[in-house]
VEXDREN-2710 file (C-alpha; in Angstrom, 1 decimal):
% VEXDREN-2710
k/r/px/py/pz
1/UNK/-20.7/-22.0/7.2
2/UNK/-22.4/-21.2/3.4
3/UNK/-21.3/-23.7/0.8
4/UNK/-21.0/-23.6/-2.7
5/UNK/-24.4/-23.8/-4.4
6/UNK/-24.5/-26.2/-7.0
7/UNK/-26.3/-25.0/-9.8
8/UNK/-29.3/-26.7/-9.1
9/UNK/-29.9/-25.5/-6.1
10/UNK/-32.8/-24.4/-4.7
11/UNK/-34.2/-20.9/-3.5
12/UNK/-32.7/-20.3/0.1
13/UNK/-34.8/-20.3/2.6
14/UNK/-36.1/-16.3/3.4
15/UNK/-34.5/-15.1/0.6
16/UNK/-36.3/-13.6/-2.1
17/UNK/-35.5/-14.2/-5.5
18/UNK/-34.8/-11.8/-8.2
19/UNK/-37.8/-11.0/-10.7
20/UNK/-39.4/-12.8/-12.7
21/UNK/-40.5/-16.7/-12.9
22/UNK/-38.7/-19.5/-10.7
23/UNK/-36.8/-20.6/-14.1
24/UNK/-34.7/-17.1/-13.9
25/UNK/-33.2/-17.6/-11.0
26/UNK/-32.3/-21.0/-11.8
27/UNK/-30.3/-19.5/-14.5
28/UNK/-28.7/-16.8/-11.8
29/UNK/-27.5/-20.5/-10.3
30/UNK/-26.5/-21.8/-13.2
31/UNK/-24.5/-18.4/-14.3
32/UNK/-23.0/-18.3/-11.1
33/UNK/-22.0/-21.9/-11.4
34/UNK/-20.3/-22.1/-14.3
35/UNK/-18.6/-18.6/-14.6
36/UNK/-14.7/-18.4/-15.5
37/UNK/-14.2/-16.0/-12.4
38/UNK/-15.2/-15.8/-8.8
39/UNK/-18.6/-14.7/-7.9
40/UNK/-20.9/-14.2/-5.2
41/UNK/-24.2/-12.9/-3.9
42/UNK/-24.0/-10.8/-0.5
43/UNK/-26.9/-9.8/1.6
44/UNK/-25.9/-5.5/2.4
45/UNK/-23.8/-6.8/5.3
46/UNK/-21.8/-8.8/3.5
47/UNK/-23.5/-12.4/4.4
48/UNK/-23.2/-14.4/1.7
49/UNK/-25.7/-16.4/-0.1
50/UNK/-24.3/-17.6/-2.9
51/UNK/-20.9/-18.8/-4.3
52/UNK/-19.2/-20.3/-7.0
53/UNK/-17.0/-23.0/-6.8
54/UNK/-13.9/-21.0/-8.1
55/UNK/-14.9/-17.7/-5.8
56/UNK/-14.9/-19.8/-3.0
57/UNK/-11.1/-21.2/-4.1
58/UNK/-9.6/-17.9/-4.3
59/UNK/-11.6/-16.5/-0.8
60/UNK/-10.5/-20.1/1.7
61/UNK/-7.2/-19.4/2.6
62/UNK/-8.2/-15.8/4.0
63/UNK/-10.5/-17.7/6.2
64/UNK/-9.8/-17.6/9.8
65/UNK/-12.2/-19.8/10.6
66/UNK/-12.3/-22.2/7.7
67/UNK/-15.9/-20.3/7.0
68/UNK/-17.2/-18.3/4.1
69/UNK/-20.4/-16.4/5.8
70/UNK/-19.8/-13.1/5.5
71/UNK/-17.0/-11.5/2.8
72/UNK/-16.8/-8.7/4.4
73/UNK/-15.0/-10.7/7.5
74/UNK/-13.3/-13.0/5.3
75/UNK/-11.4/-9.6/3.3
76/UNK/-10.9/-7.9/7.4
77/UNK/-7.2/-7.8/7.2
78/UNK/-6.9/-7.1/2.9
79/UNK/-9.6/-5.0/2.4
80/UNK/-10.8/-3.3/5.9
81/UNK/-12.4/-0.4/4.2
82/UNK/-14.8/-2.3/2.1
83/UNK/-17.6/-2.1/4.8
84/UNK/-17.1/1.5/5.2
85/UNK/-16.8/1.9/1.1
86/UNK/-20.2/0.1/1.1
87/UNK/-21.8/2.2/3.7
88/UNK/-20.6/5.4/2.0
89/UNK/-22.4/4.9/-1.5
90/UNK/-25.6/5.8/-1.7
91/UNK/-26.9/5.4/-5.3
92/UNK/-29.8/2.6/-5.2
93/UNK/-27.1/0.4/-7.8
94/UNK/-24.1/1.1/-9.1
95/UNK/-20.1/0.0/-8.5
96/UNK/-19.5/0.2/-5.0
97/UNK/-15.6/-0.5/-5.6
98/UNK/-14.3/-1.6/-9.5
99/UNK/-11.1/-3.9/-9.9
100/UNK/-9.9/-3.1/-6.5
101/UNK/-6.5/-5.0/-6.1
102/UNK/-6.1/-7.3/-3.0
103/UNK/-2.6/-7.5/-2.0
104/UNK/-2.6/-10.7/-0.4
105/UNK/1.1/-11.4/0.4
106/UNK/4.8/-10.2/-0.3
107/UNK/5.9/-13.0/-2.7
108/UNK/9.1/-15.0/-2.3
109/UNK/11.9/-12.3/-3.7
110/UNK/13.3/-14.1/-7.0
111/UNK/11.2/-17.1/-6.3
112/UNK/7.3/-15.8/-6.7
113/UNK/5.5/-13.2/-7.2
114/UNK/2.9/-11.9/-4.9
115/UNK/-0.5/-12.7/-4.9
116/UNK/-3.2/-10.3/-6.1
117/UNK/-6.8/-10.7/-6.0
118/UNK/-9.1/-8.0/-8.0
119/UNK/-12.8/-7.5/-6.6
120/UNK/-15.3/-5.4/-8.2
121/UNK/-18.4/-5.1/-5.6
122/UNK/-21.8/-4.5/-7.8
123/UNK/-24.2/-3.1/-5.3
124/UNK/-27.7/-4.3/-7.0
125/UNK/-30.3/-3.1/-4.3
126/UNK/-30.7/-1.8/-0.7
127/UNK/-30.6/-5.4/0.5
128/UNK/-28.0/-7.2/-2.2
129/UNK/-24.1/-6.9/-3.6
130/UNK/-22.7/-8.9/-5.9
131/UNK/-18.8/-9.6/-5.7
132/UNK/-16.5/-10.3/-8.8
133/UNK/-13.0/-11.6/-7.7
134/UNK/-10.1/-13.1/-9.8
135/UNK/-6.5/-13.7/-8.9
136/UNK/-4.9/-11.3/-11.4
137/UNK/-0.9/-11.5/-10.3
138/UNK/0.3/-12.1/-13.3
139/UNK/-1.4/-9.3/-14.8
140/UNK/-0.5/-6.7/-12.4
141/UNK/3.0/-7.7/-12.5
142/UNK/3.0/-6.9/-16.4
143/UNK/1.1/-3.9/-15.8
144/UNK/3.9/-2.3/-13.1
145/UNK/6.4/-3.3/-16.2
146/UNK/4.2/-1.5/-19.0
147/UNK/4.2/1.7/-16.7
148/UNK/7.9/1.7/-16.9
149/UNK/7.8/1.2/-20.6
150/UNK/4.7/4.1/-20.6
151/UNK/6.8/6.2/-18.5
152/UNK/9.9/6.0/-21.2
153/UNK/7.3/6.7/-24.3
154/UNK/5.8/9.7/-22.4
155/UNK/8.8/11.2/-21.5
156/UNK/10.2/11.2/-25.6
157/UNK/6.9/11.7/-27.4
158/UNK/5.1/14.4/-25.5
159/UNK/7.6/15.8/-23.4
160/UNK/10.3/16.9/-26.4
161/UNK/9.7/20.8/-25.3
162/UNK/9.0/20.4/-21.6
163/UNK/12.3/18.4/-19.9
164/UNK/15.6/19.0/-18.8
165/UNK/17.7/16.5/-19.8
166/UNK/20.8/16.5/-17.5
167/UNK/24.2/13.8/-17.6
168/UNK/25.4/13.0/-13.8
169/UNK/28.6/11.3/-12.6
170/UNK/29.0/8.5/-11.2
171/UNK/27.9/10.1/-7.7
172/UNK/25.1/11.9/-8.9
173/UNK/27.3/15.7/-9.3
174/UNK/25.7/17.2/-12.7
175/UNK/28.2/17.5/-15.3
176/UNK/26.4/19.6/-18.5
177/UNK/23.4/21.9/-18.3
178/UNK/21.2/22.7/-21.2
179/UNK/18.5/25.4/-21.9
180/UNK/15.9/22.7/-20.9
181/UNK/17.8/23.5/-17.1
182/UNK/16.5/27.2/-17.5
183/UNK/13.1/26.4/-19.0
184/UNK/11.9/24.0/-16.3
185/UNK/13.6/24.8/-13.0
186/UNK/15.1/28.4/-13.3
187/UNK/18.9/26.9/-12.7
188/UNK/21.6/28.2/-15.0
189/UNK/24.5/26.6/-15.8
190/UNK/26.7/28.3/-13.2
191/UNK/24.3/27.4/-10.4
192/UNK/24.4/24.0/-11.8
193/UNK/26.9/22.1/-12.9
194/UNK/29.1/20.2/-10.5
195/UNK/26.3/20.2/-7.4
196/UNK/25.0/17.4/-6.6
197/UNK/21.2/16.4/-8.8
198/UNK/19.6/16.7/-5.0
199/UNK/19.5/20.9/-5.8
200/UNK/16.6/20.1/-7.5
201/UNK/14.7/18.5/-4.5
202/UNK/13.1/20.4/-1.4
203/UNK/15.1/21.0/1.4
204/UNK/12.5/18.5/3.4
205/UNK/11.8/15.8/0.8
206/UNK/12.8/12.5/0.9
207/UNK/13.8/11.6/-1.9
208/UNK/16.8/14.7/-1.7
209/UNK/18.9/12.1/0.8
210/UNK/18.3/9.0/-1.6
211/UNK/21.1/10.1/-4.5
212/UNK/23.0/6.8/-4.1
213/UNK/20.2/4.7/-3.8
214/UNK/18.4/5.8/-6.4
215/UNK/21.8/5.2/-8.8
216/UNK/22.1/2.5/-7.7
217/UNK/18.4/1.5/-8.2
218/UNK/18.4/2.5/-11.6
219/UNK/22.3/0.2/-12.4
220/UNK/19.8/-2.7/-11.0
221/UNK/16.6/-2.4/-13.1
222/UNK/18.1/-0.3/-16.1
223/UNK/15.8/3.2/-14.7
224/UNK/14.5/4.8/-11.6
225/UNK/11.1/6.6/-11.9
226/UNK/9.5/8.9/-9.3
227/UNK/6.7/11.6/-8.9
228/UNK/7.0/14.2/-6.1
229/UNK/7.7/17.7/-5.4
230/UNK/10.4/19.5/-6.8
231/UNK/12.1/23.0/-6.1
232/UNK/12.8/25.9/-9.2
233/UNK/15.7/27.9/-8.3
234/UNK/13.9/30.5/-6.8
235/UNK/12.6/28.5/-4.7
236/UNK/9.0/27.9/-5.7
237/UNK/7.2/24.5/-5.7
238/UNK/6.5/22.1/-8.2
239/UNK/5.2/18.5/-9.0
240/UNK/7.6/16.6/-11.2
241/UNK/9.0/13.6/-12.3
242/UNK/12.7/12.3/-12.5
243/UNK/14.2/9.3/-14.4
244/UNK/17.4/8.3/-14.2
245/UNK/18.8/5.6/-16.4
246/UNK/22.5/5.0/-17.1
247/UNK/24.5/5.3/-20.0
248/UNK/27.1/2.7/-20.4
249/UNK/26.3/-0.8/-19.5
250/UNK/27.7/-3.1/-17.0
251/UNK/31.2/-4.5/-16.9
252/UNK/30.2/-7.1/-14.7
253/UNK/27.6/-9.0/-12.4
254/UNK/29.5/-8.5/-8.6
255/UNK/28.8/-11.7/-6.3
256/UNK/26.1/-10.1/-4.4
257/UNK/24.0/-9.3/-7.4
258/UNK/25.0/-5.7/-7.5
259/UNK/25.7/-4.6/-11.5
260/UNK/29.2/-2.7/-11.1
261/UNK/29.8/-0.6/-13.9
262/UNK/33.1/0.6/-13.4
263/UNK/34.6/3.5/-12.9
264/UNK/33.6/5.5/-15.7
265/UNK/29.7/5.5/-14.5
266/UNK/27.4/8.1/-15.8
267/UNK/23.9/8.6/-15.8
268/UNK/21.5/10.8/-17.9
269/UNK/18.6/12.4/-15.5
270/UNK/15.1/13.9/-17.2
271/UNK/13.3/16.3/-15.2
272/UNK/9.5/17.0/-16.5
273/UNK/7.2/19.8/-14.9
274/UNK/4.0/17.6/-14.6
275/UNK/1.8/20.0/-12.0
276/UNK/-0.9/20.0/-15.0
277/UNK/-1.3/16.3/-14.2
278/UNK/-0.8/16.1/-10.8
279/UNK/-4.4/16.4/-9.6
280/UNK/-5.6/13.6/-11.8
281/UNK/-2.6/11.6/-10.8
282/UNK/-3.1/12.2/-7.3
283/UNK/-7.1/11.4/-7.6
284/UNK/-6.0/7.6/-9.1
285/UNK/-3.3/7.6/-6.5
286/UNK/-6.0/8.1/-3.5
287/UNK/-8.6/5.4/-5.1
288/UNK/-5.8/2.9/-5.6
289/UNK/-3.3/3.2/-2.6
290/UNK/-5.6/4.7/0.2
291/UNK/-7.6/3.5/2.6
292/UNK/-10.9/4.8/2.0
293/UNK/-11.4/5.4/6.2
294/UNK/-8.4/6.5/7.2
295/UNK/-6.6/8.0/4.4
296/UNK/-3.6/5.5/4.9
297/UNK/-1.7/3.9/2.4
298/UNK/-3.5/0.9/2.2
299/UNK/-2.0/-3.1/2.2
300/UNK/-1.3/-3.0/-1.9
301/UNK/0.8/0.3/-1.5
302/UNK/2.5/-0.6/1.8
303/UNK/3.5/-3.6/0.5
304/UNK/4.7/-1.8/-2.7
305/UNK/6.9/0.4/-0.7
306/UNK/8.0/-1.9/1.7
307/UNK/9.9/-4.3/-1.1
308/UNK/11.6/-1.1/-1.5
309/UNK/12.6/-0.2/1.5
310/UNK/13.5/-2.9/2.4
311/UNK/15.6/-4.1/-0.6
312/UNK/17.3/-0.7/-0.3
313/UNK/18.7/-1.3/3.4
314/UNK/19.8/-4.8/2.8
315/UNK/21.9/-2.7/-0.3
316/UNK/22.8/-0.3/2.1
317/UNK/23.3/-2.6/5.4
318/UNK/20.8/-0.2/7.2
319/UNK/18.6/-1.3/9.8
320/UNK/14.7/-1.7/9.5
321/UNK/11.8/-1.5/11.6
322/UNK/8.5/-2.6/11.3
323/UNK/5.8/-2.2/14.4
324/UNK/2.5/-3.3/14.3
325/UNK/-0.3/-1.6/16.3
326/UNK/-3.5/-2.8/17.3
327/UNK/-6.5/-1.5/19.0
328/UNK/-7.1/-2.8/22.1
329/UNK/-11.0/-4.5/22.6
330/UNK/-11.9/-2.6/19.9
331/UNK/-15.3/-4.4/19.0
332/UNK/-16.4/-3.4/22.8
333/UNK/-15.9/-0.1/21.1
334/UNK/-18.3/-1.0/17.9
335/UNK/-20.1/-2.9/20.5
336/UNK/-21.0/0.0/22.4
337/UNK/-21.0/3.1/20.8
338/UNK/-21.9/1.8/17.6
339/UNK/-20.0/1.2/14.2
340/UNK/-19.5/4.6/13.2
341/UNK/-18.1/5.5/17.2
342/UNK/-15.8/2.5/15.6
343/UNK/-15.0/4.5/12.9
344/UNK/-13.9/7.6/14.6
345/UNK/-11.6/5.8/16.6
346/UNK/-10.0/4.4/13.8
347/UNK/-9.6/7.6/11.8
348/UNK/-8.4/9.4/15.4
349/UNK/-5.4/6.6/15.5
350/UNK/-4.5/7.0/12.1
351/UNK/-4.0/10.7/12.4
352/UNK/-2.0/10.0/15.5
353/UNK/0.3/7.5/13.7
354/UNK/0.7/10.2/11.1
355/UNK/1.4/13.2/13.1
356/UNK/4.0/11.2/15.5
357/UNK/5.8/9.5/12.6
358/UNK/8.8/10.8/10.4
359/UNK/8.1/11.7/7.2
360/UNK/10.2/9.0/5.5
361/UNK/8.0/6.5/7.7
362/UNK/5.8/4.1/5.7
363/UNK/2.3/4.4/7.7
364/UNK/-0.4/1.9/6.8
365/UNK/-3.7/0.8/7.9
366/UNK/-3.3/-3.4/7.2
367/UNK/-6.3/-5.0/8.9
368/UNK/-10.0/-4.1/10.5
369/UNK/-8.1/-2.3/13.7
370/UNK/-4.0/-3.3/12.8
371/UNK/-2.1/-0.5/11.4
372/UNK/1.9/-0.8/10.5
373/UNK/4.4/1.4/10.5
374/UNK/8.0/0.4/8.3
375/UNK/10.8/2.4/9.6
376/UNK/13.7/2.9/6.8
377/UNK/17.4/3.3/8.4
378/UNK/15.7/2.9/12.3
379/UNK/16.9/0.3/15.1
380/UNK/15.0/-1.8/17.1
381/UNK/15.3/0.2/19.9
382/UNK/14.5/3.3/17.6
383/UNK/11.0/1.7/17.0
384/UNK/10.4/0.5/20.6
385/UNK/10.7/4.3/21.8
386/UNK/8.5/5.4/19.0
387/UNK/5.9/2.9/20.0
388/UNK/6.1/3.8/24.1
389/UNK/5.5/7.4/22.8
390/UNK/2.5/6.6/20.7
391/UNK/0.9/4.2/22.9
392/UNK/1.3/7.0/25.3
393/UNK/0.0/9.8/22.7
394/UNK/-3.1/7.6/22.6
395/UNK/-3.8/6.8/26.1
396/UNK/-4.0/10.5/27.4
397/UNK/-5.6/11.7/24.1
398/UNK/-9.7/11.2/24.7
399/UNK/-11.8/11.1/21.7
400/UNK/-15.2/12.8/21.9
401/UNK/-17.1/11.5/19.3
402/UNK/-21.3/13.0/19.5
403/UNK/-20.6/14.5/22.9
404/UNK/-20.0/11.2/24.3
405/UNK/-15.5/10.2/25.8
406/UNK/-14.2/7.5/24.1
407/UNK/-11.1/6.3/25.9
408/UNK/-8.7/3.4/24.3
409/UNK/-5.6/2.2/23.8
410/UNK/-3.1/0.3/21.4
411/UNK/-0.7/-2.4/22.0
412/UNK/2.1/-2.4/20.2
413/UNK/5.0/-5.2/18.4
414/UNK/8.5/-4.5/17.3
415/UNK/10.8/-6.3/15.1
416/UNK/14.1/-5.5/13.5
417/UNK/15.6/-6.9/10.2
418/UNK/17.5/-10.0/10.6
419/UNK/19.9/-11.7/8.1
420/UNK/17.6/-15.1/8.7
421/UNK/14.5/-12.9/7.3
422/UNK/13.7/-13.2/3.8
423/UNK/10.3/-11.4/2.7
424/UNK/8.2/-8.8/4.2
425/UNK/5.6/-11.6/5.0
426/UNK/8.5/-13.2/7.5
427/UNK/8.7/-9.6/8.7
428/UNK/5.1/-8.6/9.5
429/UNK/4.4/-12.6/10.9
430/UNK/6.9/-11.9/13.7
431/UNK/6.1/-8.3/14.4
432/UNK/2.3/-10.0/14.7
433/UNK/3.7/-12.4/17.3
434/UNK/5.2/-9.7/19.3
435/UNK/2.2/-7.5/19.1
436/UNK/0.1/-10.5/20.6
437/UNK/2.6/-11.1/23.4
438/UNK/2.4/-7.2/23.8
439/UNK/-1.7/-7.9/24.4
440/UNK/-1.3/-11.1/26.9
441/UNK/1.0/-9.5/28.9
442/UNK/-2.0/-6.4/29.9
443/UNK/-2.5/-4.5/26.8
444/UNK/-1.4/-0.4/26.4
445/UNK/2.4/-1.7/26.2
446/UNK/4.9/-3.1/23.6
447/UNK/6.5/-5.9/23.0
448/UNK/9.9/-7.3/21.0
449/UNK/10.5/-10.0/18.5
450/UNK/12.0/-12.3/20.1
451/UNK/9.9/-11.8/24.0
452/UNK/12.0/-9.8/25.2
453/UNK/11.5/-6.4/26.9
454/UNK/8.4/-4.4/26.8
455/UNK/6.8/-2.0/29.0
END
């Protein structure tokens, strides 16, 4: 187990020192000591060398082992990519990753808010990194807020010419059309008013079987915001954005902490054509929310969308799923065939988790092997079948990776929302359990939360 230097420590043993006289590298020490935010000195592999006392705060309770040797083991389950992101850039020195957000838990719904960490990972040689990290919840709780508030200025100051601006009923039907309609989506009036605001939405997408929810969303926070594909009237494609807000204000706060606002509800809906930014957006969208590897949402977006979901079906009294998957003896795959064998099995799972999963499914790769998939509006026994299948999907699907059959398999956990469960965390601890169960009893199966029946 490394330690925190203090500053006056001395040179580690077989480690050479930066530049420059003895006295230099003192100050390194004495700069790593006394610095306001976490820092640390990695060897390439992500042993570390050196570590500040506040670094080392913020990095011991994602210890498994009570240990701080390696960072790259310590950030396994919140940042499983970061090997692979060092690996893939090849500059000499440079920014391997800059203010990447940690998602370390859920929060406590009305209680606290989750836990962020930021890491920017400074790669300073062939042979040395150097890792920033700071716990910046706070922050990135007022930034999701200032987005709102951007989202709003956007809309009136640079979007006066290029918006329809639409006023719904209280269940969503469109009640007056304007030349806005026409400019944007092709609808006129007469194909218009009185459907429901879903015309608007591709047949296939999500979000045109969420018209309640989204109301309902925006009677709770004051606004709904999303970005996605839209439909013209002829059909055609676009990316857009929609923001609902309503337009009177509540009557009163019901018992369950719905907002009711009466009878006379109505809502005003903007529509904006924003293909011209959708590449860019889509860029920061990939850098933030993916997994560099697999091209999975990563932890901080599952757990993003997960809140959601999940505060939607307790609205809705809709059942939720969650399954976690793990690959079984997976280091005797790195072992073997070598880390980037490892690799390929990874990336070959996560395209069979997305090709076998609905659409509406939130898939996510959330540790070193673990992915999880949240089902919206799917029973227990919904999940359970969809994890037999893939478990099966992967067994009897051979990767070749270099000429060379890789065979493996995933075991599987399954939990249902409960009443008694109050956070994601609660959620994901139990489907964990389950999954572990699922590996005790033989591996290549599933298991339930409680133990109950597998195959």
């Amino acid at each position: 187990m490394n330690t925190v230097l203090p500053a006056t420590a001395a040179l580690p043993a077989g480690l050479t020192g930066p530049a420059g006289p003895e006295e230099e590298y003192e100050a390194l020490l004495q700069f790593l000591y006394m610095a306001p935010i976490g820092l640390a000195q990695l060897r390439i592999d992500g042993e570390i060398v050196m570590i500040n006392p506040l670094c080392g705060a913020l990095l011991m309770p994602l210890s498994q082992d009570g240990g701080l040797s390696n960072l790259f083991h310590v950030l396994e389950n919140v940042a499983p990519d970061l090997p692979h992101r060092v690996r893939a850039f090849k500059p000499l020195h440079g920014k391997v990753c800059d203010a990447l957000h940690l998602q370390i838990d859920s929060g406590l719904p009305g209680r606290r808010d989750p836990q962020v960490l930021s890491l920017t990972l400074l790669k300073l040689d062939d042979e040395r990194l150097m890792a920033v990290i700071d716990d910046v919840s706070v922050s990135v709780k007022r930034e999701r807020d200032l987005r709102m508030s951007q989202a709003w200025i956007h809309t009136i100051v640079t979007g006066i010419t290029d918006y329809a601006l639409l006023a719904l009923d209280r269940d969503g039907a469109i009640q007056s059309w304007n030349p806005g309609m026409r400019q944007v989506t092709g609808f006129e009036a007469e194909d218009a008013v009185g459907k429901p605001y879903s015309i608007i939405f591709p047949d296939d997408d999500r979000l045109r079987h969420r018209l309640a929810e989204r109301l309902r969303e925006a009677d709770q926070s004051g606004w709904n915001l999303e970005e996605g594909w839209l439909r013209r009237a002829n059909g055609e494609k676009y990316w857009g954005s929609c923001l609902i807000a309503p337009l009177h204000p509540p009557k009163n706060l019901a018992g369950d902490g719905v907002v009711d606002r009466g009878d006379d509800r109505a809502y005003s809906l903007i529509v904006r054509d924003i293909s011209d930014h959708r590449e860019a957006n889509e860029a920061l969208r990939r850098s933030v929310f993916s997994d560099h590897l697999t091209g999975l949402v990563n932890r901080r977006a599952f757990y993003e969308s997960a809140a959601l979901a999940l505060e939607r079906c307790s609205r809705s009294n809709l059942p939720l799923a969650v399954i976690l998957f793990d690959a079984d003896h997976f280091k005797v795959v790195n072992d073997t065939y070598g880390h980037a064998a490892g690799d390929a099995v990874l990336r070959h799972l996560a395209a069979g988790l997305s090709a076998n999963f609905r659409s509406t499914d939130i898939v996510s790769r959330f540790g070193g092997e673990e992915f999880v998939v949240l089902m919206p509006s799917a029973s227990e026994d919904d999940a359970v079948a969809m994890a037999q299948r893939m478990c099966q999907h992967v067994a009897s699907n051979v990767l070749t990776v270099d000429g060379v059959a890789i065979g493996y398999t995933v075991s599987a956990g399954v939990v249902g929302m409960s009443k008694e469960i109050g956070s994601i965390d609660e959620l994901l601890k139990r489907a964990d359990a389950a999954m572990y169960m699922a590996k005790a009893d033989g591996r290549n199966r599933v298991a339930r939360w409680p133990a109950g029946t597998g195959n």
